[in-house]
N, C-alpha and C positions, 0 to 999 in steps of 0.2 A: 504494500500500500504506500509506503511511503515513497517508494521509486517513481510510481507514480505522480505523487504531488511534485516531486522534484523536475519530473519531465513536463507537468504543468508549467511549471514556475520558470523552467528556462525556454519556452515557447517563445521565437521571435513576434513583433508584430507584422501584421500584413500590410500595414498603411506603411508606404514607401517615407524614409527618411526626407526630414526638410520640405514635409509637405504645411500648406497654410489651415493652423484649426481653428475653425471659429463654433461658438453657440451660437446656435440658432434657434428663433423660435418661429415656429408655424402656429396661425392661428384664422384665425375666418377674418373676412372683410372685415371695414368699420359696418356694425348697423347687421352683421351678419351673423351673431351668434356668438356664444362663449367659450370655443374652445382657441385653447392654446397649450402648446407643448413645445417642450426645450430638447432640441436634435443637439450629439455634436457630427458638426460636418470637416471632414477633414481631405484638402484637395489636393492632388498630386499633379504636377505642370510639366509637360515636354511642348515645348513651345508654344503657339496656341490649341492644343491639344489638355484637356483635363479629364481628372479623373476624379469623383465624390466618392467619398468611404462614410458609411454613417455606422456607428462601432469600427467591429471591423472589417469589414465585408465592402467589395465597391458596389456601387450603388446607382451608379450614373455616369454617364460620359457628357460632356460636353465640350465648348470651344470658350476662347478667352479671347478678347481683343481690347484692346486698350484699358477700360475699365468694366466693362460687359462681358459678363458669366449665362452661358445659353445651354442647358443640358437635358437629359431626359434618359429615363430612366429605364431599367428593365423593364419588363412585364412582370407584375409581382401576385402571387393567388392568393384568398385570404378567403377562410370559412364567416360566413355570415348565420342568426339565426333559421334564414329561408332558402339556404343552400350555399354555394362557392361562387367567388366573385373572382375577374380578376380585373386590374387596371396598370395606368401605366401614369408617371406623374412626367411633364413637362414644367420646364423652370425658366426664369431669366433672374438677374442679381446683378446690380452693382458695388462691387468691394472695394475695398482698401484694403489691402495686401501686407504681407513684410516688409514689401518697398515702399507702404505709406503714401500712395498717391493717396489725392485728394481727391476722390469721386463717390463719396457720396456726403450728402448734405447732414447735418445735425449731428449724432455724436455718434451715432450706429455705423459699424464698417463694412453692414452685409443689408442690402434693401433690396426685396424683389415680390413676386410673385411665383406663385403656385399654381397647376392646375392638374387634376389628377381624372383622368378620362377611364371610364367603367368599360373595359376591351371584348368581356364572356359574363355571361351572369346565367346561375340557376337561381338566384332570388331575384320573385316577379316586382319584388318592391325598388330593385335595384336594374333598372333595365341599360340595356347595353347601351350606348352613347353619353350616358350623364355625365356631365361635367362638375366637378368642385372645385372653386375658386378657392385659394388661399392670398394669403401675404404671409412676406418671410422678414425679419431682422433679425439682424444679430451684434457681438462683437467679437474681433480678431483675439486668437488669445495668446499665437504664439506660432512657433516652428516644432516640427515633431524631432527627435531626434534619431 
């Protein structure tokens, strides 16, 4: 047993070094509801090429240019009480990075939106094209190492 924990314990991470981590929080429009939840997103850069890792696992690809974050996401399944869903989320975000550019406005380093589209659905409650809008902010917290 204890070898075990040991081979736990020395497990590398999957999120590639000197990637950019920020909190993020997802939550519904203004006017749109109460939910909100704190992701950490953690993103990996070859050029304008990115990679999102939310834990540890990637999560998303998208592209980077100047200061616009444009990504989307696997196809993810999820059991609902009226059967299995699946969707896919589409993103946009503008950051402030390690390098501190200035592109986004007020004190947050991560502003975008969310939108997560229903791709298969066996719950009738849940039909296939629905759309859910989010909004995303967060702050930059660091480099991985």
């Amino acid at each position: 047993m204890l070898s075990i924990l040991f081979l736990v314990a020395c497990e590398t991470s999957k999120i590639p070094p000197e990637s950019d981590h920020f909190t993020v929080t997802v939550s519904a429009p203004d006017g749109g509801g109460d939910y909100a939840e704190a992701f950490e997103y953690y993103l990996s850069f070859d050029a304008s090429s990115a990679l999102i890792y939310i834990g540890e696992d990637a999560f998303a690809r998208g592209t980077y240019s100047g200061c616009s974050l444009t990504y989307e996401s696997v196809v993810v399944g999820q059991d609902t009480d009226g059967g299995s869903v699946k969707w896919q989320l589409s993103g946009t975000a503008d950051l402030e990075t390690a390098e501190g550019d200035p592109c986004v406005d007020g004190d947050d380093d991560w502003s975008g939106t969310e939108e997560f589209e229903i791709v298969a659905s066996e719950d009738e409650a849940i039909p296939v094209g629905t759309v859910y809008q989010l909004q995303t902010h967060g702050q930059f917290v660091g480099l991985t190492e």
